[in-house]
Each structure stands twice: as structure tokens, then as C-alpha cells.
N, CA, C and O atoms as a printed pandas DataFrame, in Angstrom:
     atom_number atom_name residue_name chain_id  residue_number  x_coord  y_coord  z_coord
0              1         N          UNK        A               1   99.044  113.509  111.932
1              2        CA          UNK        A               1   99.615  113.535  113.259
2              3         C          UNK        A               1   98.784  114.449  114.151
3              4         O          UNK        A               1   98.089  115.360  113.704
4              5         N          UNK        A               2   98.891  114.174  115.322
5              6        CA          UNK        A               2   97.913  115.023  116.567
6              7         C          UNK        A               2   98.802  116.309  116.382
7              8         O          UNK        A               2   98.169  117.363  116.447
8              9         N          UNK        A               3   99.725  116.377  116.233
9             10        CA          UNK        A               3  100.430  118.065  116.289
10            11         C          UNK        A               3   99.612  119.205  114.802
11            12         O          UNK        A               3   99.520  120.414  114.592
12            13         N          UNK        A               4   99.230  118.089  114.176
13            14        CA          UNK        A               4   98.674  119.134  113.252
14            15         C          UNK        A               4   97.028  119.506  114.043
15            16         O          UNK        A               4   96.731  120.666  114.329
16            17         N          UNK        A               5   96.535  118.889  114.184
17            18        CA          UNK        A               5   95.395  119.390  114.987
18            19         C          UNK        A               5   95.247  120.403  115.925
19            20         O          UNK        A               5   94.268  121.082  116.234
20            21         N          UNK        A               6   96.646  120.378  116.411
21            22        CA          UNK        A               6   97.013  121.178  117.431
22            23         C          UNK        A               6   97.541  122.905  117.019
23            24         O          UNK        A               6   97.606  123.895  117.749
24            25         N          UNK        A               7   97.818  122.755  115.740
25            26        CA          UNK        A               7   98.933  123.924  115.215
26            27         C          UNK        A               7   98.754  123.588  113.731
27            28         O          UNK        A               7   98.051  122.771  113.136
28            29         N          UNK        A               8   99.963  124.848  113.208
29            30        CA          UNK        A               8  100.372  124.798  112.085
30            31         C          UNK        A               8  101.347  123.930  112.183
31            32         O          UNK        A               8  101.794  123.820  113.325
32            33         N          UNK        A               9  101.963  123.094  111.155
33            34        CA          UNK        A               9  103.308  122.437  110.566
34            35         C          UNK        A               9  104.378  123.179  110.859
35            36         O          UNK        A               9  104.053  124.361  110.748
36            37         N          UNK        A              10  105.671  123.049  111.229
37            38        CA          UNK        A              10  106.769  123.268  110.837
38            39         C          UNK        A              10  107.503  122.692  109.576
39            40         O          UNK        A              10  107.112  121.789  108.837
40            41         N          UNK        A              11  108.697  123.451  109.501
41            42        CA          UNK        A              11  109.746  122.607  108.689
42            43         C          UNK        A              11  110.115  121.396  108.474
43            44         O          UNK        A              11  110.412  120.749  107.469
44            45         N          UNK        A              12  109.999  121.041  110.393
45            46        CA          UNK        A              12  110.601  119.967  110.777
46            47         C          UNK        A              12  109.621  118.752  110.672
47            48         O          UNK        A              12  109.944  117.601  110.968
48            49         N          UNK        A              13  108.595  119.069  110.295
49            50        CA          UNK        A              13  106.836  118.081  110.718
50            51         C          UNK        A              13  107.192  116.956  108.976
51            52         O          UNK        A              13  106.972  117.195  107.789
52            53         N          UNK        A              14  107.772  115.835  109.662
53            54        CA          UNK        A              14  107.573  115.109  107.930
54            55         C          UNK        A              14  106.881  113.376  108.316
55            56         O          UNK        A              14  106.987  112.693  109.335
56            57         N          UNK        A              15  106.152  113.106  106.955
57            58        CA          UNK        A              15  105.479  111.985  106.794
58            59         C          UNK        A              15  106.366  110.947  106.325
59            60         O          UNK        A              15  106.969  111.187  105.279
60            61         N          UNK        A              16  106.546  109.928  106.849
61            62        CA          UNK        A              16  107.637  108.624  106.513
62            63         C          UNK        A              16  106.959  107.591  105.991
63            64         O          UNK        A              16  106.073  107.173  106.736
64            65         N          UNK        A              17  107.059  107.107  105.093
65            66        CA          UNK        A              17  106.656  105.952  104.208
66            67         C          UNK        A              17  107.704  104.601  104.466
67            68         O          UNK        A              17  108.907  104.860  104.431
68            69         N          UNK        A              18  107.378  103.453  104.673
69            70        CA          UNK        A              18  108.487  102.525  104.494
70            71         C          UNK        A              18  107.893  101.379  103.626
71            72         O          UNK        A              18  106.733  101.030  103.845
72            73         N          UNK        A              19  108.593  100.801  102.695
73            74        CA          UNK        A              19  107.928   99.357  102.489
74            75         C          UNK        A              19  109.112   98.538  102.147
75            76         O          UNK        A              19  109.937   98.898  101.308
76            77         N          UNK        A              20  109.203   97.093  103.014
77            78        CA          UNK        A              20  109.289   96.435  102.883
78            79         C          UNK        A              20  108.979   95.174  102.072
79            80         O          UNK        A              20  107.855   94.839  102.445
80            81         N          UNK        A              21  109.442   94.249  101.086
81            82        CA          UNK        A              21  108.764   93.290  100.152
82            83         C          UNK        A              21  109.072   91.964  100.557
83            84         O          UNK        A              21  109.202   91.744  101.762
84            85         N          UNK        A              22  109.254   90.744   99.455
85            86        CA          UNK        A              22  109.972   89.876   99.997
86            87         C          UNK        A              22  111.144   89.929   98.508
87            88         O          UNK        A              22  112.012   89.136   98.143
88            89         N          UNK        A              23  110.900   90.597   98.218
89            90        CA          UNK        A              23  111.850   91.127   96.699
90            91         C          UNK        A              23  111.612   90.741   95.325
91            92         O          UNK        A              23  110.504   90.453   94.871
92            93         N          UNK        A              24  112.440   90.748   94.839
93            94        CA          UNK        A              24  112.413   91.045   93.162
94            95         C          UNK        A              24  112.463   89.362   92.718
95            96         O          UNK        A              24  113.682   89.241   92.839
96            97         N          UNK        A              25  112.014   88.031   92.305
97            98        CA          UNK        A              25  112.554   87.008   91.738
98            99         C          UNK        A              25  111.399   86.233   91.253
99           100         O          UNK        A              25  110.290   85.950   91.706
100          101         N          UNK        A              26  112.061   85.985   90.152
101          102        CA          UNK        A              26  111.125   85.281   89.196
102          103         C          UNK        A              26  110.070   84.428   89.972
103          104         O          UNK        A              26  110.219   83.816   91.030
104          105         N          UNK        A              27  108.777   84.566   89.040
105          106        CA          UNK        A              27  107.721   84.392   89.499
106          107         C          UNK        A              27  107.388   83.041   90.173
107          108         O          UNK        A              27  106.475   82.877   90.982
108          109         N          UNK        A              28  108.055   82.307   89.833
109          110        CA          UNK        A              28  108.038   80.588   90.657
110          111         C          UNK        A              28  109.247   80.265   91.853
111          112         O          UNK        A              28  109.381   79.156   92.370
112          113         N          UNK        A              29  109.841   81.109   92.083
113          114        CA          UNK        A              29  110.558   81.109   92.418
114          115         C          UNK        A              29  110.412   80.912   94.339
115          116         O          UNK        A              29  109.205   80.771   94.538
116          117         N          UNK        A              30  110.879   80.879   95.187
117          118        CA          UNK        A              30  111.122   80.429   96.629
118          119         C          UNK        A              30  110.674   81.818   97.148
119          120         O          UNK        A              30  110.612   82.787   96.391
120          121         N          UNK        A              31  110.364   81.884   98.466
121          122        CA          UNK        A              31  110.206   83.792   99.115
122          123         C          UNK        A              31  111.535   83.357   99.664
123          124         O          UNK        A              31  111.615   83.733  100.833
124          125         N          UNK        A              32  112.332   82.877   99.374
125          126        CA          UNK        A              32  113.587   83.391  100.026
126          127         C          UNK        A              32  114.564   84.200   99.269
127          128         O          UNK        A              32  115.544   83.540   98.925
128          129         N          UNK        A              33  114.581   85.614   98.861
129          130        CA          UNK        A              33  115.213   86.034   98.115
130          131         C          UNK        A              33  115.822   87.394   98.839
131          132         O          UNK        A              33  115.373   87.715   99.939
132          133         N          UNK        A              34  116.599   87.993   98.358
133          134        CA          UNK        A              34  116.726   89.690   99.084
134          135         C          UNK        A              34  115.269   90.786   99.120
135          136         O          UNK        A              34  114.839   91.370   98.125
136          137         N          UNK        A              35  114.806   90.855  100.210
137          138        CA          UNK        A              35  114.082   92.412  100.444
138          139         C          UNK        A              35  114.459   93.310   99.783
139          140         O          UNK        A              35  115.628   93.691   99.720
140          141         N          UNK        A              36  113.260   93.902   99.032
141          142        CA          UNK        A              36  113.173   95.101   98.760
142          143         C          UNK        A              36  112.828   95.998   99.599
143          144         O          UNK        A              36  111.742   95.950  100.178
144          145         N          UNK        A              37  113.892   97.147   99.825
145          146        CA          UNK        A              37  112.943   98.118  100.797
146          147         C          UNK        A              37  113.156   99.572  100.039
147          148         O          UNK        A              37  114.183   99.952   99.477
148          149         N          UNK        A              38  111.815  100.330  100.187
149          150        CA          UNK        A              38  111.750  101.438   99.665
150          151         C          UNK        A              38  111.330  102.527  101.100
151          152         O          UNK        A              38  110.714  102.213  102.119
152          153         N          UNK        A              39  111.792  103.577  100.800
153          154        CA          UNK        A              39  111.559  104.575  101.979
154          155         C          UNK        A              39  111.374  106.384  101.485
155          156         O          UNK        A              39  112.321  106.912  100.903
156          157         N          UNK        A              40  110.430  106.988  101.705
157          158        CA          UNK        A              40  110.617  107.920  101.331
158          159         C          UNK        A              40  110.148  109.385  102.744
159          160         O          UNK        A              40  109.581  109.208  103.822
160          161         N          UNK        A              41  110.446  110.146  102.395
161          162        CA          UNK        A              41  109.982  111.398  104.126
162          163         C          UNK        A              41  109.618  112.759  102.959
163          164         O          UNK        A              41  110.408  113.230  102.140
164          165         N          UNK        A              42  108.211  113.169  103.195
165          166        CA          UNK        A              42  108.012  114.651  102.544
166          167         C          UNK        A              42  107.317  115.611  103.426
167          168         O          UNK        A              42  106.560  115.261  104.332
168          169         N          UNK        A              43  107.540  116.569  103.193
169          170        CA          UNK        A              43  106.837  117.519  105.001
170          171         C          UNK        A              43  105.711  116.850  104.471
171          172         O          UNK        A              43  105.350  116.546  103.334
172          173         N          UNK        A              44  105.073  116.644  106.078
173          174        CA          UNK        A              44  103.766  116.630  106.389
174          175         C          UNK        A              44  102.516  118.305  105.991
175          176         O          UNK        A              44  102.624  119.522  106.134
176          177         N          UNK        A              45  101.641  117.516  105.556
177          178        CA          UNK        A              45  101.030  118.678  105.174
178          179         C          UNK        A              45   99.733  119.169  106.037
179          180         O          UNK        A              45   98.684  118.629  105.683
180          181         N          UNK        A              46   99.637  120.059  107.059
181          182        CA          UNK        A              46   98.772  120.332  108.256
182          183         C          UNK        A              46   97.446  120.319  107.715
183          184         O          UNK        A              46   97.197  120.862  106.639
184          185         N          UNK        A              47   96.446  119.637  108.510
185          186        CA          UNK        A              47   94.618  119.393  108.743
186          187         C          UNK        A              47   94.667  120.948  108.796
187          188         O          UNK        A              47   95.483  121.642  109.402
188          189         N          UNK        A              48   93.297  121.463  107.797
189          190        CA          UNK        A              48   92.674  122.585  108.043
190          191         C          UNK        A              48   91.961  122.454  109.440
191          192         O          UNK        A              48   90.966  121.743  109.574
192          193         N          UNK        A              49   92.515  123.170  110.471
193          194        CA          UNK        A              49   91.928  123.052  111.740
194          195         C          UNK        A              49   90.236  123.191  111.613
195          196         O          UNK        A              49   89.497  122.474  112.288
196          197         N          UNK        A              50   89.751  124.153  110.712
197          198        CA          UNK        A              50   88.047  123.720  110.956
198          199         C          UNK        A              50   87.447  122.646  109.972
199          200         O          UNK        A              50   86.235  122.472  109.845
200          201         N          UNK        A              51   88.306  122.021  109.364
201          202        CA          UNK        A              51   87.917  120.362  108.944
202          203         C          UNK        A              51   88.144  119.518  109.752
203          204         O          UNK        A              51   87.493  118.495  109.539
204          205         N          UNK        A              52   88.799  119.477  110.620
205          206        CA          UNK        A              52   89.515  118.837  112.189
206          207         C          UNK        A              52   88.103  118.882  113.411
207          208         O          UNK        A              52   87.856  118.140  114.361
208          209         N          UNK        A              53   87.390  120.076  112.877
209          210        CA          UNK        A              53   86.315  120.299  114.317
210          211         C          UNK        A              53   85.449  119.733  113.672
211          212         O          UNK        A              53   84.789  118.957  114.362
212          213         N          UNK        A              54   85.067  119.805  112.283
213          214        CA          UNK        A              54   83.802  120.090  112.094
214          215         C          UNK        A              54   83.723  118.157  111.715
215          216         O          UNK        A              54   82.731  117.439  111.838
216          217         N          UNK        A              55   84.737  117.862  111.376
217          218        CA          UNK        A              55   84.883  116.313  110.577
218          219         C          UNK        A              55   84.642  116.733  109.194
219          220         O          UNK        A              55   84.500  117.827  108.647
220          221         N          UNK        A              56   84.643  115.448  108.784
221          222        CA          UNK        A              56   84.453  114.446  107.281
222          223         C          UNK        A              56   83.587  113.795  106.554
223          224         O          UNK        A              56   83.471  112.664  107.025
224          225         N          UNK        A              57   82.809  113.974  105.484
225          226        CA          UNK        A              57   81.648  113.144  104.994
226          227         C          UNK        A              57   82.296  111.552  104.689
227          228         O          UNK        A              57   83.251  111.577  103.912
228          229         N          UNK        A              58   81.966  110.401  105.116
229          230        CA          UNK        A              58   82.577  109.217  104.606
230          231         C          UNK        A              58   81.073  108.229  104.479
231          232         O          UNK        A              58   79.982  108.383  105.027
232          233         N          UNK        A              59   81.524  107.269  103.594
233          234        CA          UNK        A              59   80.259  106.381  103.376
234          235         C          UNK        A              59   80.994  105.004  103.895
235          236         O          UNK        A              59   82.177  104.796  104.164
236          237         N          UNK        A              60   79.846  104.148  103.931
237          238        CA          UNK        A              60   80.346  102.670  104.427
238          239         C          UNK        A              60   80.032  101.838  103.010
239          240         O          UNK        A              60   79.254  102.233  102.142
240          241         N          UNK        A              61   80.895  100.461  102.960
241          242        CA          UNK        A              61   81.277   99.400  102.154
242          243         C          UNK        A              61   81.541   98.464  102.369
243          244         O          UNK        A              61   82.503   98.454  103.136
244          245         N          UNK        A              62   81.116   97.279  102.037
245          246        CA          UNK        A              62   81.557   96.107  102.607
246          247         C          UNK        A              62   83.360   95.912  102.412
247          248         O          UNK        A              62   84.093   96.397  101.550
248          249         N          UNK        A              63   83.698   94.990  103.604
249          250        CA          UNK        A              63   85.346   94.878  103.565
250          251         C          UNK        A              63   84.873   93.692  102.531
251          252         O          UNK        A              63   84.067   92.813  102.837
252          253         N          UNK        A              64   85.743   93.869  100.801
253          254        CA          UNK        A              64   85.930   93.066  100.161
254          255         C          UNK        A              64   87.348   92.160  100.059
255          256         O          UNK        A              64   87.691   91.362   99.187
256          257         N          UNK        A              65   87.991   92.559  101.203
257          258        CA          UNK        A              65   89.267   91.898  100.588
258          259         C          UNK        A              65   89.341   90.715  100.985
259          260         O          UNK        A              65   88.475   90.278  101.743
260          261         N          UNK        A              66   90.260   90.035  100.615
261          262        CA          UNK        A              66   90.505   88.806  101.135
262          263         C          UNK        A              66   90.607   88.491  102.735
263          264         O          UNK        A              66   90.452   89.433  103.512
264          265         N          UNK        A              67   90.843   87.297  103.195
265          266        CA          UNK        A              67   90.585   87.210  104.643
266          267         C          UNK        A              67   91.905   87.047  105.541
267          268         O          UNK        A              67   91.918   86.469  106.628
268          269         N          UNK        A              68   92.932   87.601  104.967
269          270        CA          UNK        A              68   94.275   87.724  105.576
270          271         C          UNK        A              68   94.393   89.058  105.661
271          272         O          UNK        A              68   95.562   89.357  105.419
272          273         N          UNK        A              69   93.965   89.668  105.810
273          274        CA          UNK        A              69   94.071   91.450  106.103
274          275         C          UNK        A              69   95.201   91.457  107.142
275          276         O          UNK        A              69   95.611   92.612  107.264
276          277         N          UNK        A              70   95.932   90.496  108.029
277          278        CA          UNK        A              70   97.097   91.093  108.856
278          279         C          UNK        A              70   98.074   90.819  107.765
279          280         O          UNK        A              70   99.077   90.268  108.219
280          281         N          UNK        A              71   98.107   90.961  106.848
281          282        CA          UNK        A              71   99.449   90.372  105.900
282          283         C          UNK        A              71   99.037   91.342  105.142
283          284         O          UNK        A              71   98.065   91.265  104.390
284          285         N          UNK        A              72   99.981   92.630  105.344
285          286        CA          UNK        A              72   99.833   93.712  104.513
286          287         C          UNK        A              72  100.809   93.526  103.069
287          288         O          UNK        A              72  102.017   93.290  103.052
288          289         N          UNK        A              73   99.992   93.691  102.003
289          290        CA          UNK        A              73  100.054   93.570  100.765
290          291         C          UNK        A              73  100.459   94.852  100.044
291          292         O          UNK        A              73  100.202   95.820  100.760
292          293         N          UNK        A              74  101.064   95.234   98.748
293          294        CA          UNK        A              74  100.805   96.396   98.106
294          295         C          UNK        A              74  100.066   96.719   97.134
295          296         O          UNK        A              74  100.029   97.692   96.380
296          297         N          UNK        A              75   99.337   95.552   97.266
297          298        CA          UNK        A              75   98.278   95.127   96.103
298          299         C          UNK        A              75   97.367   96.203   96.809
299          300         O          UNK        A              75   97.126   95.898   97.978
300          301         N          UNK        A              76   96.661   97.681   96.281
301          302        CA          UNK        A              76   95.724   98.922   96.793
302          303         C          UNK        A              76   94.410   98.525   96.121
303          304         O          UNK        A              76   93.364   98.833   96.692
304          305         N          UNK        A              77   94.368   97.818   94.870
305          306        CA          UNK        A              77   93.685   98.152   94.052
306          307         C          UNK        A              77   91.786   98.100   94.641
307          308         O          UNK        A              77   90.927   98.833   94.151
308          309         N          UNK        A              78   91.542   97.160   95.652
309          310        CA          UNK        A              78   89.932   97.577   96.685
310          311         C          UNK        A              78   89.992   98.978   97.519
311          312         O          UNK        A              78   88.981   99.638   97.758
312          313         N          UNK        A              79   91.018   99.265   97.839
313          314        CA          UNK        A              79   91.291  100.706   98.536
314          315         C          UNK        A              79   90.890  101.751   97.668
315          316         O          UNK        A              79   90.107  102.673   97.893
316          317         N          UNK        A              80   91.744  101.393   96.308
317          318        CA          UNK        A              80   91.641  102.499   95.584
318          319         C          UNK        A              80   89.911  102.695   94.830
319          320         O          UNK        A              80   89.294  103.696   94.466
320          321         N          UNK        A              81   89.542  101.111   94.838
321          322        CA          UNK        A              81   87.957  101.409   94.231
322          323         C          UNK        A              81   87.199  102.002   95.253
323          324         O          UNK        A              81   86.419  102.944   95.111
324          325         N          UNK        A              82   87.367  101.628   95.901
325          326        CA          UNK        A              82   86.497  102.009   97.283
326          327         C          UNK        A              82   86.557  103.776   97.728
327          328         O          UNK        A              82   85.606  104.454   98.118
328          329         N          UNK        A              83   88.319  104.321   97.472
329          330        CA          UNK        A              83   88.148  105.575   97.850
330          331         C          UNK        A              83   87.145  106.299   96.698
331          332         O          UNK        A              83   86.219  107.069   96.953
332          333         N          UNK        A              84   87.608  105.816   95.280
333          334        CA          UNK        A              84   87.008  106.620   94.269
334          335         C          UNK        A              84   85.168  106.836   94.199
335          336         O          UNK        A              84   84.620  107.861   93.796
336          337         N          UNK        A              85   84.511  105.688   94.660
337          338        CA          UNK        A              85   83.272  105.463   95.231
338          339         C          UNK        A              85   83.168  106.673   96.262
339          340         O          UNK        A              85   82.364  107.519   95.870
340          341         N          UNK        A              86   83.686  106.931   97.304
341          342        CA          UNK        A              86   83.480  107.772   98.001
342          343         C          UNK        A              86   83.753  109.259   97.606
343          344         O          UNK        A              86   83.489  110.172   98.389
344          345         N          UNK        A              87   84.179  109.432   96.625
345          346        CA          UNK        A              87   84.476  110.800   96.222
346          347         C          UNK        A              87   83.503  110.996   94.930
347          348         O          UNK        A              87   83.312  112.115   94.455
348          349         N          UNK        A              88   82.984  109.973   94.470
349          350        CA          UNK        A              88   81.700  110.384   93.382
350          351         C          UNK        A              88   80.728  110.604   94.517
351          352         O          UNK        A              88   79.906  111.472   94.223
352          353         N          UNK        A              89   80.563  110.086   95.734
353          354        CA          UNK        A              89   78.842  110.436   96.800
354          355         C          UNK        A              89   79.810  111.821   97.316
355          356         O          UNK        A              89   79.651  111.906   98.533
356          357         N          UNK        A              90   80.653  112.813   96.875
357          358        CA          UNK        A              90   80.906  113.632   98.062
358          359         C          UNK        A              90   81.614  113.037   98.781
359          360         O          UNK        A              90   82.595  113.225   98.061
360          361         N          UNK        A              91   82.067  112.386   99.698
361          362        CA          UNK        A              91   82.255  111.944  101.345
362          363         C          UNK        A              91   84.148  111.615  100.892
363          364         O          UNK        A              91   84.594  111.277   99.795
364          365         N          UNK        A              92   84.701  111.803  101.836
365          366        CA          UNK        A              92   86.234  111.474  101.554
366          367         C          UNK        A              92   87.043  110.212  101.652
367          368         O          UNK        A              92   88.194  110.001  101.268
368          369         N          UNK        A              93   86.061  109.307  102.337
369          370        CA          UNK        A              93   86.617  108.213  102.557
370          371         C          UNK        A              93   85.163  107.420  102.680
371          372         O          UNK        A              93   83.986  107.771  102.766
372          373         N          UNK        A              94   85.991  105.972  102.635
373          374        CA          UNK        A              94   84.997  104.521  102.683
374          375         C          UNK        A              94   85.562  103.820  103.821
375          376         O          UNK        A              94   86.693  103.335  103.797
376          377         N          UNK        A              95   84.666  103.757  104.961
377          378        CA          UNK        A              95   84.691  103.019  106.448
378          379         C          UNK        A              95   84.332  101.991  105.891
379          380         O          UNK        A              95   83.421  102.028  105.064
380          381         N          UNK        A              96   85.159  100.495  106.314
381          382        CA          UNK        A              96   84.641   99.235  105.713
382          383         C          UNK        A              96   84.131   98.651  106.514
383          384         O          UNK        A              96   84.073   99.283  107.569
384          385         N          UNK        A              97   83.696   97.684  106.547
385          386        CA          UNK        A              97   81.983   96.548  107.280
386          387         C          UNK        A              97   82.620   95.270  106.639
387          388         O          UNK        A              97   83.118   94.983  105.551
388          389         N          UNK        A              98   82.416   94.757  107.602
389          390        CA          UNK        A              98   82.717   92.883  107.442
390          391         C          UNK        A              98   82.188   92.626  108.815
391          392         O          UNK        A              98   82.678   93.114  109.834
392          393         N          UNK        A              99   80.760   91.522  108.763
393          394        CA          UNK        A              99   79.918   90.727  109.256
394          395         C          UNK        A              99   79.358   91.798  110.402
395          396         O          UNK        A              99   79.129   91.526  111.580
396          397         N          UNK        A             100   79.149   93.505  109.537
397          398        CA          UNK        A             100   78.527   94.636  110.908
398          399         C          UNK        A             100   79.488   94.888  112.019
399          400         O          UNK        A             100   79.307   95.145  113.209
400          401         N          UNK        A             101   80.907   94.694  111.061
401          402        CA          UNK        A             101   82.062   95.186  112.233
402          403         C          UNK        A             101   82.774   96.322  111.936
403          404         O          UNK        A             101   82.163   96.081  110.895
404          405         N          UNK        A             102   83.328   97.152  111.800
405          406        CA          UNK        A             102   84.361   98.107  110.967
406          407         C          UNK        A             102   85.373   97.387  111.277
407          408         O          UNK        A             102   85.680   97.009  112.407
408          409         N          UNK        A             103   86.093   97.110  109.965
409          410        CA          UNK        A             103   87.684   96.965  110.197
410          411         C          UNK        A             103   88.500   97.829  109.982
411          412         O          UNK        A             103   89.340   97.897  110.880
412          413         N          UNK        A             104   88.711   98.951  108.705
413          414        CA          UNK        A             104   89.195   99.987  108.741
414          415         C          UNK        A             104   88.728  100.555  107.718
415          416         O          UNK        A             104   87.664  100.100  107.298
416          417         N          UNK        A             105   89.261  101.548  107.091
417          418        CA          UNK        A             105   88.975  102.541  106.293
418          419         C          UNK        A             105   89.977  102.324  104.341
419          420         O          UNK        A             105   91.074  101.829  104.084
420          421         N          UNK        A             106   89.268  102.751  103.722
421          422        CA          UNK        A             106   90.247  102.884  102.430
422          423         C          UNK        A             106   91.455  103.093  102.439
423          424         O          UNK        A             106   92.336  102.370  101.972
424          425         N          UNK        A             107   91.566  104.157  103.004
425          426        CA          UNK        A             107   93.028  104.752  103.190
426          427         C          UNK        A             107   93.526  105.141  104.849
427          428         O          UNK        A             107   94.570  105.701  105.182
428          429         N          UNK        A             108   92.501  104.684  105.669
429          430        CA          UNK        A             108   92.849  105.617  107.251
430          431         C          UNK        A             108   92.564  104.331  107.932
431          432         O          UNK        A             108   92.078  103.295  107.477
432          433         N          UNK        A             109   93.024  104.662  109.268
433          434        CA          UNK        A             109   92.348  104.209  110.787
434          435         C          UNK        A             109   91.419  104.272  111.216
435          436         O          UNK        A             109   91.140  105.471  111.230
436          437         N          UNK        A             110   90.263  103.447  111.835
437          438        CA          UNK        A             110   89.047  104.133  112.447
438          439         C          UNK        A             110   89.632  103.912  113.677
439          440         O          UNK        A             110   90.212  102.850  113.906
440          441         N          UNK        A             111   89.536  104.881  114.573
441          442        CA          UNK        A             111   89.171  105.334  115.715
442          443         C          UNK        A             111   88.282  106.124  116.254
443          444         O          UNK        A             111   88.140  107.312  115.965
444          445         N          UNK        A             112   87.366  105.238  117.407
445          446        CA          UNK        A             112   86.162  105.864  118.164
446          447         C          UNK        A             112   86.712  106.015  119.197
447          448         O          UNK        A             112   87.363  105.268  119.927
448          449         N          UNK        A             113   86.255  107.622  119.259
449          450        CA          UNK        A             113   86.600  108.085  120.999
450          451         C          UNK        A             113   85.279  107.931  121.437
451          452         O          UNK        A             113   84.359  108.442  120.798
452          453         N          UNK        A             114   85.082  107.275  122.469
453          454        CA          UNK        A             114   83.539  107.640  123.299
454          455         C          UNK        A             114   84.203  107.656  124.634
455          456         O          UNK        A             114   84.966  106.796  125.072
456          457         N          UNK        A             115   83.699  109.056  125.387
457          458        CA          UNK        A             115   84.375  109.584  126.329
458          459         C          UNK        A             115   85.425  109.795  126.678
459          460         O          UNK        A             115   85.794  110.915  126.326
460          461         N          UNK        A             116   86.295  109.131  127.347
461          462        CA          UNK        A             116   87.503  109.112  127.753
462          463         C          UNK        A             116   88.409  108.058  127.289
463          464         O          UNK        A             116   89.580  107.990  127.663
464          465         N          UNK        A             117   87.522  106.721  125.957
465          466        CA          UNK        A             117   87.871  105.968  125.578
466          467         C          UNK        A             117   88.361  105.736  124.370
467          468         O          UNK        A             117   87.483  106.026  123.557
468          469         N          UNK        A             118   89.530  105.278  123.723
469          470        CA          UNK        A             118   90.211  105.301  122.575
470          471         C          UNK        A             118   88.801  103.719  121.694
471          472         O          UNK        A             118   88.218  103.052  122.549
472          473         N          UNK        A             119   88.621  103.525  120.852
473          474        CA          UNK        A             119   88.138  102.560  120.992
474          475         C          UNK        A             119   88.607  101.844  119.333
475          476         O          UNK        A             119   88.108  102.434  118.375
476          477         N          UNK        A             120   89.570  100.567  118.998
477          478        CA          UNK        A             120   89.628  100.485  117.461
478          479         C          UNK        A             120   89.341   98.889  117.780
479          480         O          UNK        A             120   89.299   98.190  118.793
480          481         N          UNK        A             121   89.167   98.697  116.373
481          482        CA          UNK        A             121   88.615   97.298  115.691
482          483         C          UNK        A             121   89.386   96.445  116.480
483          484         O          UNK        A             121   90.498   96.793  116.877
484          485         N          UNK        A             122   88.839   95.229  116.774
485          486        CA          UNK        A             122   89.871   94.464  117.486
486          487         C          UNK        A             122   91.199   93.526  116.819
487          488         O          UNK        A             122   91.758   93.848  115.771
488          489         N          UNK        A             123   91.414   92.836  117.286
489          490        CA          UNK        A             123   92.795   92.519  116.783
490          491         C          UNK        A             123   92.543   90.839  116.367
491          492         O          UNK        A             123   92.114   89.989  117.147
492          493         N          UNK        A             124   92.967   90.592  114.793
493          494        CA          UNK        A             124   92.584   89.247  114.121
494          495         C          UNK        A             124   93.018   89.354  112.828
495          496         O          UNK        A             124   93.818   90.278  112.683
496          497         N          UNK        A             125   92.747   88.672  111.745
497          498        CA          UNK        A             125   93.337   88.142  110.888
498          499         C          UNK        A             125   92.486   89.279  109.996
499          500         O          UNK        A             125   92.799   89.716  108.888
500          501         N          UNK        A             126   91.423   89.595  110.732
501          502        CA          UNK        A             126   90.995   90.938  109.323
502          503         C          UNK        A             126   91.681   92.056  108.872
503          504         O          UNK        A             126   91.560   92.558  107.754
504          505         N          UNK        A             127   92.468   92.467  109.848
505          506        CA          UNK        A             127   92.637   93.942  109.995
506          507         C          UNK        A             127   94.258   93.824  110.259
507          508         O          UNK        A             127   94.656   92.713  110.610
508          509         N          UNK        A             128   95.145   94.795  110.131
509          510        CA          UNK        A             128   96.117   94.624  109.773
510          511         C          UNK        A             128   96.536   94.997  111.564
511          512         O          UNK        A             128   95.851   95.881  112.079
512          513         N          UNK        A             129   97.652   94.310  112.465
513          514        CA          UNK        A             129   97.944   94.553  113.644
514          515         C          UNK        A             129   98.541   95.575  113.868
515          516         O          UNK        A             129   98.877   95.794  115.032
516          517         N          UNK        A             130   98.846   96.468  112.889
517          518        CA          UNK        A             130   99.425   98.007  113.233
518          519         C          UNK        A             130   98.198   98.930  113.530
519          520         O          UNK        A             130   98.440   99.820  114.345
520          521         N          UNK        A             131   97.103   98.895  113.096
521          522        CA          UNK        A             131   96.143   99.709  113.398
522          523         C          UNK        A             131   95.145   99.633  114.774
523          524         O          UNK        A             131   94.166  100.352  114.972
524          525         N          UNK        A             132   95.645   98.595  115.646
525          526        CA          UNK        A             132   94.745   97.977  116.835
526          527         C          UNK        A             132   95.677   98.510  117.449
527          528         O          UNK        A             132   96.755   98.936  117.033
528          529         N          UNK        A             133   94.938   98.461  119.176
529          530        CA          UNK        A             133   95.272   98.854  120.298
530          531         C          UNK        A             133   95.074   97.513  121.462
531          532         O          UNK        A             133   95.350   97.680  122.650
């Protein structure tokens, strides 16, 4: 969150998780079944403000996933290869590349500020529509 950049955490500063499924039913079965939803909130834990100034080592990777990226899945398992890749070179994260574009990151958002401008991946079937502007 921008308040950690800004400050220390409070008490009150917490991270919310939600997931939604299409639920629990045998494997041949119809997607019309009851949602699963899971939810969890744990304090947020504050950016060392001079890792905040100074940034982040990250490497780039091709986007391997499939080509429905707006249909968020809980299937991690390219996220998770991809972060672990980046933590054997040093760097904390893997910025992904599909056709010399960034779509997003292992585990984060890319956002480019250039000047006064917010600037993220555009909006399509790669990239999931919560992370565009």
C-alpha cells in the first residue's frame, strides 16, 4: 500500500486476501455448483522505506502462461517457477515479456511512472483486468 511508503504501519494497516472458485464437484461435473469462497486479513507488513527509494533487483522472462490471463486461476505454479528463478540471480521478482510487451510480474503489478504519468500494460486477454488502468 502507498501508506507504507509513506510511514510506518499501524495496528490498523491489514492485507485482505479473497478467493472466489466455482467450487468443490466432481471432476466431470457442470460449473454450476456452489462457490467456494475463502478470505483471510493479516497486518500488513511496512516497505523498508530505503528499499522503497533505492528499488529492487528483478530479471525479465517470457510470459509462459496460457493465453487467457484475464481468467484468474489458482493454478501459481509459472509464478512460482518464475519467482524462484529470480531469487537464484539475486533480483526479487520476474517482470514478464510476451511478444516485447510486459504484462505483469510473478507476484506484483508493473507500474511505470514516467513523469506525471501512471503508465500499466494495456487491457486484453493477457493480463488479468484488475491490474490495468
Amino acid at each position: 500500500m502507498l501508506t507504507h511508503l509513506l510511514g510506518p504501519a499501524t495496528a490498523l494497516d491489514q492485507s485482505v486476501y479473497l478467493q472466489v472458485t466455482r467450487g468443490a464437484a466432481p471432476r466431470r461435473s457442470s460449473i454450476t455448483c456452489a462457490p467456494t469462497v475463502f478470505a483471510c486479513a493479516r497486518p500488513s507488513v511496512p516497505r523498508d522505506l530505503e528499499v522503497a527509494a533505492r528499488g529492487v533487483a528483478c530479471i525479465t522472462r517470457p510470459d509462459i502462461r496460457w493465453h487467457r490471463c484475464e481468467i484468474k486461476a489458482i493454478s501459481l505454479l509459472s509464478a512460482v517457477m518464475m519467482r524462484r528463478e529470480a531469487a537464484n540471480e539475486g533480483a526479487l521478482e520476474a517482470i514478464l515479456l510476451r511478444d516485447g510487451m510486459v504484462t505483469e510480474a510473478s507476484f506484483a503489478n508493473v507500474f511505470v511512472v514516467l513523469g506525471d504519468e501512471i503508465i500499466t500494460p494495456p487491457r486484453g486477454h493477457l493480463i488479468p483486468p484488475s491490474i490495468t488502468m
